[in-house]
N, C-alpha and C positions, 0 to 999 in steps of 0.2 A: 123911282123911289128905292127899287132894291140897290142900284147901284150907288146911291146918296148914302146908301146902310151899310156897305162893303165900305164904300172909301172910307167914315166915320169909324168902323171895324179898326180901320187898318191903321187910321190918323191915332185911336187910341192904343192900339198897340205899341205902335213909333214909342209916345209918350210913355207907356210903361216900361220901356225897355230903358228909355233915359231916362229914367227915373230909379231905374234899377240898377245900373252903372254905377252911382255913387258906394250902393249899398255893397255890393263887390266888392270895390276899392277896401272899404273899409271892415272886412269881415274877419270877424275875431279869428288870431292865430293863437291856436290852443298851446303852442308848447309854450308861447312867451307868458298867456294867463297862467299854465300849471309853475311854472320857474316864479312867477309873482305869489303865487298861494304859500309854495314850501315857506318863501321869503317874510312872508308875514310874520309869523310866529314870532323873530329875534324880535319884535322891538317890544313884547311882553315878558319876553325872557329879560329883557336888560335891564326892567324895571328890581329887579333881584339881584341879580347876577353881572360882572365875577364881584366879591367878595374877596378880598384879598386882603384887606385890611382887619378885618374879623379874622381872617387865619392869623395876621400876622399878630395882631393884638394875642391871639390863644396861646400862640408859641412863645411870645413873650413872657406870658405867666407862666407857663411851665418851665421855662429857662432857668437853671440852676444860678446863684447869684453869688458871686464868693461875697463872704462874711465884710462888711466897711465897704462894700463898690454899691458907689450912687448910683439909682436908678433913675435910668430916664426917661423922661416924658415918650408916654405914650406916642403923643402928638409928633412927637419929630421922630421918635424911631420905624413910626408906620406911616412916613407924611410920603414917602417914595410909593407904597403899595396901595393909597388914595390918590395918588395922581395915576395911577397904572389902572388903577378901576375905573376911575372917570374914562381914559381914555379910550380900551377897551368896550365898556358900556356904549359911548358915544357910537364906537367902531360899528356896532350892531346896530343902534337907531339907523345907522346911513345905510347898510345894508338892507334892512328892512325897508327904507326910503325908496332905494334902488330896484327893488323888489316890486313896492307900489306902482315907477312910474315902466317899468316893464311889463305889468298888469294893466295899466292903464295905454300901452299906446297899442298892444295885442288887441286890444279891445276895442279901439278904434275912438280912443279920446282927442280933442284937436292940438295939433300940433304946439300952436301955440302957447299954451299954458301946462302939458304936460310936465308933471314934475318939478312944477318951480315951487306950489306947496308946500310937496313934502323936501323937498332942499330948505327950501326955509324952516319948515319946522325941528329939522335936527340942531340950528341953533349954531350953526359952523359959517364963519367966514372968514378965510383966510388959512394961510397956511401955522400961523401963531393960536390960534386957538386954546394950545395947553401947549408947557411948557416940560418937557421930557428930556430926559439925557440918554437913555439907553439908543442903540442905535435903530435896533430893530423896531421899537416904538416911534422915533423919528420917522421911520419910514411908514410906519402903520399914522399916523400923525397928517402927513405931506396925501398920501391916498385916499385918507378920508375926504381930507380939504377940497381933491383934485376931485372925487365923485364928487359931490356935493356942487362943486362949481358946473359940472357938465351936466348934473339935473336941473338946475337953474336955468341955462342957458336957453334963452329964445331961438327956436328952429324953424325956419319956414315949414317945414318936412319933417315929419316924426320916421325916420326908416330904425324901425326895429333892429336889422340887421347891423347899422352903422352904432346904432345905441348901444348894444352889447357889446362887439368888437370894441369901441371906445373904452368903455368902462374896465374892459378883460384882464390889463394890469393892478388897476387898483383891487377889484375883490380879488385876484390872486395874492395880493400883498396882507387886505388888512384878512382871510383866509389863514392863509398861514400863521399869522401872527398871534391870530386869537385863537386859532386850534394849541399852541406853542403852550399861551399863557394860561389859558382852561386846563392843560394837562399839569402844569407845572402848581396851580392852588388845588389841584385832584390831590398828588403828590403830597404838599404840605398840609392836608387835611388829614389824609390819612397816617402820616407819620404823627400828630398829635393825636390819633385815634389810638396809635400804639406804647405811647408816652403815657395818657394818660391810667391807660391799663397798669404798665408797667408800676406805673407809683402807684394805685390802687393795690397792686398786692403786694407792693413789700411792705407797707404799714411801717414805714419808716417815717413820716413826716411828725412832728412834734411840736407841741406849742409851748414855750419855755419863758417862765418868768422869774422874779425874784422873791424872796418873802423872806425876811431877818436876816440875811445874807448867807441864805439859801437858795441856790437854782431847783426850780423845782418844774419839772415837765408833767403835759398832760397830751396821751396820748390820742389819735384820730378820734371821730364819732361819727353819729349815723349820719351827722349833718356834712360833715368832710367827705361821704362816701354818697351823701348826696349831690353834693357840688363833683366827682367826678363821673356821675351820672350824665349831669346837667351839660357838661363840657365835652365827654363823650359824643353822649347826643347830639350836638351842636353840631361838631366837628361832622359827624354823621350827615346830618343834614347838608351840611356844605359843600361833603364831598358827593352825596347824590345831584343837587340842583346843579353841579358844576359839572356832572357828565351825562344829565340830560340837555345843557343848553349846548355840547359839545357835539353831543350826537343832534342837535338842529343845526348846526352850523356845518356840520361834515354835510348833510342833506341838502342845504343851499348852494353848497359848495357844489358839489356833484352835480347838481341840476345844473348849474347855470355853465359847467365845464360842458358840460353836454349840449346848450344851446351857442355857448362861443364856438364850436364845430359845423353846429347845422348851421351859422349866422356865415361861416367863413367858405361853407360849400354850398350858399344859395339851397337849403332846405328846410328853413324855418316853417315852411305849412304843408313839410309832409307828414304824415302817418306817421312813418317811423321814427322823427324825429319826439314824437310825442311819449312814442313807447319805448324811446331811449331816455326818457327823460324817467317814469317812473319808475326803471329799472334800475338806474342810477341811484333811486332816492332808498329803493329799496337795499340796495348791495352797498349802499353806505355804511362806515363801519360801526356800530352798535360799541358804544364803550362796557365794558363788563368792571365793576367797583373792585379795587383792591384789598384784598382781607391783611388785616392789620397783622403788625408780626404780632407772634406769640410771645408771651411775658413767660422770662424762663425764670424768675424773680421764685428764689423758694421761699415757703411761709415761714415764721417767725416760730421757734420752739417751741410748742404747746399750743399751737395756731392751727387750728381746723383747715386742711388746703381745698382749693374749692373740689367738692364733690367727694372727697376724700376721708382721708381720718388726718387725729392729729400729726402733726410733724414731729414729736415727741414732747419728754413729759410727761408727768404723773400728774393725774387730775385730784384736786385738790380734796382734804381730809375730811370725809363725812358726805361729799358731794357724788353726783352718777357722773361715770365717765360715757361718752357716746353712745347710745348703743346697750348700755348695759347697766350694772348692778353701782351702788354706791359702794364706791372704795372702804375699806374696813380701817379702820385705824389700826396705828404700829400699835402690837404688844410693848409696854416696859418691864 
């Protein structure tokens, strides 16, 4: 009886150990989940972000316009910097895609189907997809196509390590590209952040009509000073969403440099590949926003300057001047 109990002991232990072998095999590799986490983020970021064609449309309104030159269509003078949004946008859905199925084979999802989902759902096939002239967009264009094709791709064998080494070129290209294009609508944000100021205080704009063949002007109002409120702000806006989706993309970036290292020295499920991973995300660089130039624009004659007194001028007869007593009227 006891030995009937011993071998049955032993015959279930066999069993739990083969049974436990699979579960091994397949046991979450933390640094490929945390490089899928950072990655997440971009594809809620791209639902906003870049905006380039809203810079471009602001700059256009500010644009001084000589006197008789046709204006033209919005549509075709910003039709370059909506295909450069699409593009970019897209760039990030496949990133964040890239992210998922690196999360999902860390995790020990089946080979099989890993990552053809989320390939399909970024809506790319083929290398024509959008249609670019810039070069570097070309290339950001081709890498998309190429991730996207290698997430799809049925594997007998999900190896992490071959996954990321694969893919190493293309997020180095569409990386670069989109850090490039994030910095460069920073830039045109803020330089209409400084524009708008600038015509803000010289209260030079004018609305000029005719009446009996008289030109007769009327000067700014609270409303013209609220529309450069409104465009400030904007621009403002712009220039913040487009250097926090920058500072996520430097932190994807970072990570995933740090796993194409452990993936190339066989130590994808060490320790320290993990704690290189968050120190990576950490010492990523934090964009700081750029303060718009200063309007050296002096106020208009008898124009209150901000914070200040008048620019000159004598304040009108019988009225208070700043500050002080009502001006006395001249002796005759």
């Amino acid at each position: 009886m006891i030995k009937r109990l011993v071998v049955g002991m032993e015959a279930m232990g066999g069993l739990m150990l083969a049974l436990g072998i699979p579960a091994c095999a397949s046991s979450t590799v933390q640094s490929g989940v945390a490089v899928g986490k950072v990655g997440h983020g971009l594809s809620a970021k791209a639902q906003t972000v870049p905006q380039g064609a809203e810079v471009c449309a602001l700059g256009e309104a500010l644009a001084a316009t000589p006197p008789g030159t046709p204006e033209k269509p919005l549509s075709e003078t910003c039709n370059k910097a909506m295909k450069s949004d699409e593009l970019w946008r897209r760039s990030m859905v496949v990133l964040a895609a890239h992210a998922d199925k690196l999360d999902a084979i860390a995790s020990g999802a089946k080979p099989e189907t890993a990552g053809q989902l989320e390939a399909a759902s970024t809506g790319i096939s083929g290398n024509d997809w959008i249609q670019v002239d810039d070069p570097q967009e070309q290339a950001a264009r081709d890498a998309a196509a190429q991730l996207v094709s290698q997430m799809g791709t049925s594997a007998p064998k999900a190896d992490l390590a071959k996954v990321v080494q694969d893919a190493a070129p293309q997020v180095k290209t569409l990386c670069e590209g989109l850090t490039a294009y994030l910095d460069k609508q920073v830039k045109a944000a803020t330089d209409i952040q400084s524009e708008v100021e600038k015509k803000r205080a010289a209260h030079a704009n004018h609305r000029c009509g005719m009446l009996d063949n008289r030109t007769i002007c009327v000067s700014e109002s609270f409303v013209d000073r609220m529309v450069y409120a409104n465009v400030y702000g904007r621009a403002a806006g712009v220039t913040s969403s487009h250097l926090g989706t920058r500072d996520a993309v430097a932190a994807f970036c970072a990570a995933h440099q740090k796993l194409e290292e452990a993936a190339a020295g066989g130590k994808l499920g060490k320790d320290e590949t993990y704690l290189g991973i968050v120190e990576a995300v950490k010492s990523a660089p934090r964009s700081q926003p750029s303060e718009p130039a200063a309007s050296s624009t002096k106020p208009e004659e008898g124009k209150a300057a901000p914070g200040g007194k008048a620019g000159g001028g004598k304040p009108e007869e019988g009225k208070a001047a700043p500050g002080g007593k009502a001006a006395a009227p001249e002796k005759k």
